[in-house]
N, C-alpha and C positions, 0 to 999 in steps of 0.2 A: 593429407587432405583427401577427401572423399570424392568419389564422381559420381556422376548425376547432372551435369551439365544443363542437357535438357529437359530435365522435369519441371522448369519453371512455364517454360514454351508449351509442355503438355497440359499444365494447368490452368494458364490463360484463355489458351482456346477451349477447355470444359466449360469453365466457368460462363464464358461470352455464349457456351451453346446451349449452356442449360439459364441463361435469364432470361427472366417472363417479357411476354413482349414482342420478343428479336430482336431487343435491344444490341445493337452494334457497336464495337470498338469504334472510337471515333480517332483517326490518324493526326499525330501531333507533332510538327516538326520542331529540332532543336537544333539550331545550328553549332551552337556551342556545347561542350561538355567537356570540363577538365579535374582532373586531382593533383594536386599538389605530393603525391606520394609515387611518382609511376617508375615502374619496372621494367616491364618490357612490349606493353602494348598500352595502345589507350582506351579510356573507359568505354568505348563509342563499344566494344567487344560484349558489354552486357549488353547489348539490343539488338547486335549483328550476331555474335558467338553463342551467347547463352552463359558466357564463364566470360570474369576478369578477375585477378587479383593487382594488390598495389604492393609496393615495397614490404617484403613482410616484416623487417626492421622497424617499419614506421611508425608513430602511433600520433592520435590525433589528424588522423588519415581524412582527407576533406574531398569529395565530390563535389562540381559546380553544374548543374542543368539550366540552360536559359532557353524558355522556349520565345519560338518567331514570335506568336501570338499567345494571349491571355488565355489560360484554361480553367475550370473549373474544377476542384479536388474538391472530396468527402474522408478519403484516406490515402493514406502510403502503406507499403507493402515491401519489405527488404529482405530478399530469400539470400543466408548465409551458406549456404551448400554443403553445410556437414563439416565446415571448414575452424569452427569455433568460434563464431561471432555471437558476442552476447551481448545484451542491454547493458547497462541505458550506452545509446549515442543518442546524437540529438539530430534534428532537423529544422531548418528555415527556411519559411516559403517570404522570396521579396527580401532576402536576408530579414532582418528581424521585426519586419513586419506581423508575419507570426509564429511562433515556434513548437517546438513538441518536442520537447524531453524527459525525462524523469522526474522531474522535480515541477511539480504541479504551481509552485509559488510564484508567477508572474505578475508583475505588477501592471497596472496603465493598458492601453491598448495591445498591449500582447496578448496572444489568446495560446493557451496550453490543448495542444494533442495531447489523448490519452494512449501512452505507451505502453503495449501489452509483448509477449512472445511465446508462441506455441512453435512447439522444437527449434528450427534453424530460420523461422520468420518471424520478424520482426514488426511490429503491425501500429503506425500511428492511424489516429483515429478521431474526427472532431463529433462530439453531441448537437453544439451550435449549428449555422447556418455554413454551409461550404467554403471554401475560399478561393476567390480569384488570384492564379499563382502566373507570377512571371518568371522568377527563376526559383530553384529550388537546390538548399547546402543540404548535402548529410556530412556530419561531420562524427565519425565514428568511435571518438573520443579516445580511450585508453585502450581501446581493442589495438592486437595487432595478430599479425600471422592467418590471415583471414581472407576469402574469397568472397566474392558476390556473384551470385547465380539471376538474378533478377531485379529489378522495380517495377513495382508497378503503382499508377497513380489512376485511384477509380472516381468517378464523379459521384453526384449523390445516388443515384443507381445502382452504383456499386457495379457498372461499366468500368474495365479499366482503358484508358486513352492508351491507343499505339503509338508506341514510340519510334520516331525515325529519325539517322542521324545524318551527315553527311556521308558520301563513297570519300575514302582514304585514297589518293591519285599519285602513282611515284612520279616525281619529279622533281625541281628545284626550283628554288626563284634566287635571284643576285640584282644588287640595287648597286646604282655608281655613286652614293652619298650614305653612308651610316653614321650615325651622333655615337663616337664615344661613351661610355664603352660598348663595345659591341654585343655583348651577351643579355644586355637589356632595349637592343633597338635593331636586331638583324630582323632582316626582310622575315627568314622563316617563321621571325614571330606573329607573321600575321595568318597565323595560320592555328596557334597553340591554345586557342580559346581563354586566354584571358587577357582581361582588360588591363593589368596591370603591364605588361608588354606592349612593344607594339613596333611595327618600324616607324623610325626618323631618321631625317636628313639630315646631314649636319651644314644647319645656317643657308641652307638652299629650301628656300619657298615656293621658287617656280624653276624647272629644268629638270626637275631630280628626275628618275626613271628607276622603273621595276621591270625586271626582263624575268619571267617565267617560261620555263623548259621542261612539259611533259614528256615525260617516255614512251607513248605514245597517241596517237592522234584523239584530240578530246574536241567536243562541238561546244560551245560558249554561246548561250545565246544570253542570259545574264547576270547579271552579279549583285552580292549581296554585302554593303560596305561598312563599316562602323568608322564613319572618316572622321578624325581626331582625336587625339590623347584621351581617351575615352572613360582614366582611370577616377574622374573626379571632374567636375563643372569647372573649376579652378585650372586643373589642368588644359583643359580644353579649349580655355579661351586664351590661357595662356601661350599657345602653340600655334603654327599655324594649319590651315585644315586643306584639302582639297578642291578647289571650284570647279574649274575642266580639266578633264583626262583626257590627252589622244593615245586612241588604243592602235596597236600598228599590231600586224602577226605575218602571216607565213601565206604566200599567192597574192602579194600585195595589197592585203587586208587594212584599210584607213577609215576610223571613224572618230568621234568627240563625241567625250557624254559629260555630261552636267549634273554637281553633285552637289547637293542640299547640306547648309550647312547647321547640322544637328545632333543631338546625342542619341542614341540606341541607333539600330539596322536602317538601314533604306535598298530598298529595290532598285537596279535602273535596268532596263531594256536596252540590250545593244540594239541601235539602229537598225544592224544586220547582223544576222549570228556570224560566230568566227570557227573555222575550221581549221585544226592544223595541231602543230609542238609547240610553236615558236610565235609565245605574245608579249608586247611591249606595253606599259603604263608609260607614257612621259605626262606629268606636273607642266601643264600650262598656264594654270592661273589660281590664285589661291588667296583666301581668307586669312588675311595676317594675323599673325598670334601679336598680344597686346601686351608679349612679355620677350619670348624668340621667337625668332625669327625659323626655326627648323623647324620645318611638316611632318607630322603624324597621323600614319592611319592605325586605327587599333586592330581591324580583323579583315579578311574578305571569304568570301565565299565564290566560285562559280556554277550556275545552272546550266547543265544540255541534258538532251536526249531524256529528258524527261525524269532528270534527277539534281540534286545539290551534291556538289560535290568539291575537294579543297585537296591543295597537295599534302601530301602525310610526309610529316615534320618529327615524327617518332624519332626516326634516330637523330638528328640534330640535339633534340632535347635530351636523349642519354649520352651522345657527346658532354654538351653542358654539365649534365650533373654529375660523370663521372671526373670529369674535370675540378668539379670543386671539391667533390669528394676527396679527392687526391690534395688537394693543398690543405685544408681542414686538416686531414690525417698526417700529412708533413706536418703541423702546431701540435699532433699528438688530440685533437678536437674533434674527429670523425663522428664520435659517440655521440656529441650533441645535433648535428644534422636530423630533420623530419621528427625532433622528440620537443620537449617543453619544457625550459628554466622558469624557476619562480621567483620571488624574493624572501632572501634568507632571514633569517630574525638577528645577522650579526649587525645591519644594517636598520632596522626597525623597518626594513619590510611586511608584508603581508602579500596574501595570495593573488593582493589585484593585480602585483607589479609581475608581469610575462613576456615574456620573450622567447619566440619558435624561427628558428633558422632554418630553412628549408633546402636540400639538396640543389631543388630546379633551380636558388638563384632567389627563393622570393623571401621577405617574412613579414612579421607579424610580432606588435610590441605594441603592450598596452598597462597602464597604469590609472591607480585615481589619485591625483592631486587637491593644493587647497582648490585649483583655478577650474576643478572638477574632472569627469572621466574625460580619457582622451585614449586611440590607440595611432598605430603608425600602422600605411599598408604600404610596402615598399619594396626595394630591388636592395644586393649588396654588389658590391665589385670589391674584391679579392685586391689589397695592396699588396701586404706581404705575408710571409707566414714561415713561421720556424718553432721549433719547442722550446728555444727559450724566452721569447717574448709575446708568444700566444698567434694567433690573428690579426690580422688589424683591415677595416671593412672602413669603407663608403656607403654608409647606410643614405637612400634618398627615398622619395615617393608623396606619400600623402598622412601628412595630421591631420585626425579629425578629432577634434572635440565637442562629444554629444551625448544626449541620452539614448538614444534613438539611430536608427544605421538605413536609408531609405536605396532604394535598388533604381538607378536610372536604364539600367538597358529596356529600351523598347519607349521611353518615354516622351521618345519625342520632342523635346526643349529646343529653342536656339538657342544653338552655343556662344553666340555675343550676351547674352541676357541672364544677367544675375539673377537668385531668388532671394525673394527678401530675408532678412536676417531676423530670427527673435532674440536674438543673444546667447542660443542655447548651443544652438551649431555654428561649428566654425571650422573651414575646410583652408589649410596652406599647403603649400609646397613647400618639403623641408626637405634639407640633407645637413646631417651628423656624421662625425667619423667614430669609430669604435675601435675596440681595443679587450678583445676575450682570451684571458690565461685559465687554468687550469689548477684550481688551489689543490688536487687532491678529493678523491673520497666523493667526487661528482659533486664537488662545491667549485664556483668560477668566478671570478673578479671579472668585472666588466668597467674598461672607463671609456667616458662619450664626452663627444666636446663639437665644436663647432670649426675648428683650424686647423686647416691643412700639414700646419707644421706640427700637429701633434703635442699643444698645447691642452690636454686632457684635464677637465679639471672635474666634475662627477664620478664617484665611483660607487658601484652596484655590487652586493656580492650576492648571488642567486646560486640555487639547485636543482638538480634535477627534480623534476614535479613527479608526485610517486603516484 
C-alpha cells in the first residue's frame, strides 16, 4: 500500500481556496459513522487521520455516514490512496432513496449518479437537481485489500461540506440489566453507531441504570439520544423507551431530564453541566413497549467543552469479532465471514437469494419470492460449532418486505404511531434458527427453521458469490 495520507487534506483546502466567490466549506456533523468490515480503527480516522483501512479479507466492505442534519450534495468524491480501489462500488444517499453505481438502469424513483474514476478517485456525480442526504452507504462491492484516503461530499458549488465526527473518549460504561444475549444488547453498544444494536434491559422498564467511567475528567453539558430499538418502527414500539433519566455523577451531581418519545436523535440540555469520571443513568420512568417489556436505547452521544464526543468502544468491538471469528473457524467456516453466499443452481436458486455473515455479529439475507422481494437485517448468536455439523446460529432482527428501503434516522416520528400500510411494505420482527455446513469446493448447505429444537425443515444450498 502506498502513502500519501495527506494529500487528500491538501486538496480540499486548494480546491475551497481557489472557488470563486469565497465560497466556504460549510462544517457538517455526523454523529454516527460505522462499517461493517473493521480492523483496527474506526472510520471516524478518514476525517481525523486522513488514512483508514477496513478488514483487508473483506469484500462488500460497507461505510454508514448519518449526518445530525440534512445536507445538500452535487457529488461524492472517494480518494483510494494508491491502495487498489476500483470501480464500480456503489453509493446510497437515505439508503435507496437514491443511488449511484455503475449500472445506469434504475427503475422508479431512483435517480442514478454517474460514476466516473481518474486514478485512485472515485467520483459519483448527479446532472439533475442536488440531493437532500440524510445518511449516506458506500458499499464497495467486490473490492477488497484497499484503503481510503478521503470523502468528500461537495454541494452544487462544488464547495465540499467539512466533515466532523465525534472525539473517541477511553472509558467504559456497565449496566446492571442486559437482555440476553449479550453481544447484541451490551451497554458498549451504544456507542458503535448502529441501529441495529443497541443496549437493553432484561424485562426492566423502570430501575435499570448505565454507570459510565471515563478515564479522565470530561465536562457534560449535553447529550445526544436515539432512545429506542431504533432498528425498525416495529421495533420501537415494540420495546420499551426511555421517559425520565436521573443523572447522578461525581461532587454529588443530581439532576432529571426528560426524554421525547421518538425515532432519530434528540438533543437535551443538562439542567446543569456535569463535571467529573464517574456518571450514572438510572431509568425512572418509561414508555412501555406494546410487546416487552425491556428498554432500549440505540445510541448516545455526550457534548462539553465545546465538542461531541462518545466513549471508544473500538476494542470491545474487535473482542467480539475475534470471538466469532474463532468459533466459525472451530466449523472449519471462517472463510465465509465479511464475504457473500449466493444461491446455487443445485436448488433452482438464482442470484437474488444472499446471504453475507458478518464478523461484527450482524447480517444480511435477502431473497425474491412468490410473496415478493424481501431481505432480513439482523444479529446472530453463536449456539454451537464444530466441523462436523457445521454452525448452528440464532438468526433474529427485522423482515422487511418491499420495493423500496426508506431511512428513518433523523425523522422525527412518534414512536407509538404506525404508518400506514399500502400493502407493499411490510416490516416484522423475526427470528430463525440456522444451521451452515461446508459441502466442499466453497459450496454450503444451509438449513432454517423456526424451532428451537432443531426441527430444520428448509434447505438452501448457496456459494460463494465470485
Amino acid at each position: 500500500m502506498n502513502g500519501g495520507g495527506m494529500r487528500w487534506f491538501t486538496l480540499s483546502i486548494l480546491a475551497i481556496a481557489t472557488m470563486a466567490g469565497g465560497a466556504h466549506a460549510r462544517e457538517t456533523a455526523v454523529s454516527m459513522v460505522y462499517t461493517n468490515a473493521l480492523l483496527d480503527a474506526q472510520p471516524h480516522a478518514i476525517f481525523t487521520k486522513g488514512r483508514w483501512a477496513p478488514d483487508q479479507k473483506s469484500r462488500f466492505v460497507k461505510l454508514h455516514f448519518y449526518f445530525d442534519e440534512p445536507i445538500i450534495v452535487q457529488a461524492v468524491e472517494i480518494d483510494g490512496c494508491g491502495s487498489g480501489l476500483r470501480s464500480p462500488i456503489s453509493i446510497f444517499f437515505n439508503f435507496d432513496n437514491y443511488s449511484g453505481i455503475i449500472n445506469d438502469k434504475l427503475d422508479g424513483s431512483i435517480r442514478a449518479f454517474t460514476q466516473t474514476q481518474t486514478g485512485d478517485v472515485i467520483r459519483f456525480y448527479s446532472d439533475a437537481e442536488p440531493v437532500e442526504v440524510r445518511s449516506l452507504t458506500v458499499n464497495f462491492e467486490k473490492n477488497r485489500d484497499f484503503e481510503v484516503c478521503g470523502i468528500l461530499l461537495k454541494d452544487p458549488a462544488g464547495v465540499p461540506h467539512k466533515i466532523t465526527v465525534p472525539e473517541l473518549a477511553a472509558g467504559h460504561v456497565e449496566a446492571d440489566s442486559v437482555l440476553p444475549p449479550r453481544e447484541a444488547y451490551d451497554p458498549v453498544l451504544l456507542f458503535d453507531s448502529r441501529f441495529e444494536h443497541g443496549w437493553a434491559s432484561n424485562k426492566k422498564a423502570v430501575g435499570a441504570n448505565l454507570r459510565f467511567s471515563f478515564d479522565s475528567p470530561q465536562k457534560v453539558e449535553k447529550i445526544r439520544i436515539w432512545n429506542g430499538y431504533q432498528r425498525s418502527e416495529v421495533h420501537c414500539q415494540a420495546n420499551s423507551r426511555a421517559k425520565r433519566i436521573r443523572i447522578a455523577g461525581d461532587g454529588g451531581y443530581s439532576e432529571t431530564i426528560l426524554v421525547k418519545d421518538q425515532l432519530g436523535s434528540q438533543i437535551i440540555d443538562l439542567p446543569r453541566p456535569f463535571h467529573g469520571k464517574e456518571l450514572k443513568f438510572e431509568i425512572a420512568e418509561s414508555y412501555r413497549g406494546n410487546r416487552y417489556k425491556d428498554l432500549v436505547i440505540s445510541e448516545l452521544r455526550f457534548f462539553g467543552d465545546g465538542r461531541w464526543f462518545a466513549l471508544d468502544v473500538t476494542g470491545a468491538m474487535m473482542a467480539a469479532i475475534a470471538k466469532n471469528r474463532g468459533l466459525f473457524a472451530k466449523a472449519g467456516l471462517d472463510n465465509i465471514l465479511n464475504d457473500s453466499l449466493i444461491g446455487d443452481d443445485r436448488n433452482n436458486y438464482d442470484s437474488y437469494l444472499t446471504l453475507r455473515l458478518r464478523a461484527d455479529g450482524s447480517l444480511y439475507k435477502a431473497d425474491s419470492t412468490e410473496a415478493g422481494d424481501y431481505f432480513l437485517l439482523g444479529n446472530y448468536e453463536i449456539i454451537d460449532a464444530n466441523r462436523k455439523t457445521g454452525i448452528e446460529l440464532r438468526v433474529f432482527g427485522l423482515y422487511y418486505q418491499t420495493d423500496e428501503y426508506g431511512d428513518c434516522n433523523g425523522c422525527g416520528r412518534d414512536c407509538n404511531k404506525s404508518q400506514p400500510s399500502d400493502g407493499r411494505n411490510v416490516q416484522k420482527i423475526y427470528q430463525e434458527f440456522m444451521t451452515i455446513s461446508s459441502d466442499g469446493e466453497d459450496k454450503f448447505t444451509v438449513l432454517t427453521g423456526g424451532r428451537k429444537e432443531w426441527s430444520l425443515s428448509n434447505t438452501t444450498f448457496l456459494k460463494r458469490e465470485e
